[in-house]
N, C-alpha and C positions, 0 to 999 in steps of 0.2 A: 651518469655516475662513472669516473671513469678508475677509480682505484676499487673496482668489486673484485671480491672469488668469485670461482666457476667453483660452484658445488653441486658434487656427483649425490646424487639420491636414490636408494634403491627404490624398486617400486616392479607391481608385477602388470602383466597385462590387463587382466579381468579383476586383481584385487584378492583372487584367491594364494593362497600358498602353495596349490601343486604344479602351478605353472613355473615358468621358466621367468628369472628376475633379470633386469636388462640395469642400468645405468641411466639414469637422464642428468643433463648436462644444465642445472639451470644460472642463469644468467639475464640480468635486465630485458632479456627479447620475452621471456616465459613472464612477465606481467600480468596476471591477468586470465594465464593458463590456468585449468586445473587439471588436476593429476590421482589418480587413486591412489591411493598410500595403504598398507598393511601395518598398521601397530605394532610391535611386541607383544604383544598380550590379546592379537588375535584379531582385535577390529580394524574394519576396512573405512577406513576415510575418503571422501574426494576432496580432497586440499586444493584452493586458488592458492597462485604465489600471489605475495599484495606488494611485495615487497624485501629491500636489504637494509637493513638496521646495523649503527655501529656497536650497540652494547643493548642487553635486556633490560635496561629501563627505558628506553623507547618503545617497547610494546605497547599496544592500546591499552590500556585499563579495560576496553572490555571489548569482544570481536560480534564475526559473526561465525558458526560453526562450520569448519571447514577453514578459514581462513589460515594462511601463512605468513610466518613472515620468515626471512632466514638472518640469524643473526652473527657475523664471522660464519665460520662453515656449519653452524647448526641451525636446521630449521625448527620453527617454533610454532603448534596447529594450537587454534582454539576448538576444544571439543569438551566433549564432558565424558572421562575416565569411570568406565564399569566400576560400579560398586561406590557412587559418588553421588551425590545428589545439583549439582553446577558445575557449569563450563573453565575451564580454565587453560591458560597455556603449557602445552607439553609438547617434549624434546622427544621424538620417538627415535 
């Protein structure tokens, strides 16, 4: 792929919020990586990157939890949102 973004994603060490948040740089080499990700709303994720999509109607119809995809510069996790009954794609 050679017209990707480099997108910056915050993320903490351990997943918690009182640590110290760094940058990771991801890019076609992070395939396959996975990474703990921190919510908005408090849950801790480990997101694989699966992948970079040119628009959100190339997401799966349906993942596995944890999964990513990054779409332009948002990434996009399949998990299932507190207070929700199924999994779905979310922009954190």
């Amino acid at each position: 792929m050679s017209d990707y973004r480099r997108l910056h994603l915050a993320r903490s060490f351990c997943g918690c919020r009182s640590h110290a948040w760094n940058l990771l740089s991801l890019s076609p080499e992070h395939i396959d990586e996975a990474h703990v990700i921190t919510m908005p709303y408090g849950t801790v994720v480990r997101a694989t990157l699966r992948g970079f999509l040119e628009n959100e109607n190339q997401l799966p119809r349906v993942g596995h939890t944890g999964d990513m995809w990054v779409v332009g510069n948002v990434p996009w996790i399949w998990i299932t949102v507190p207070g929700t009954g199924a999994p779905t794609w979310v922009d954190p």
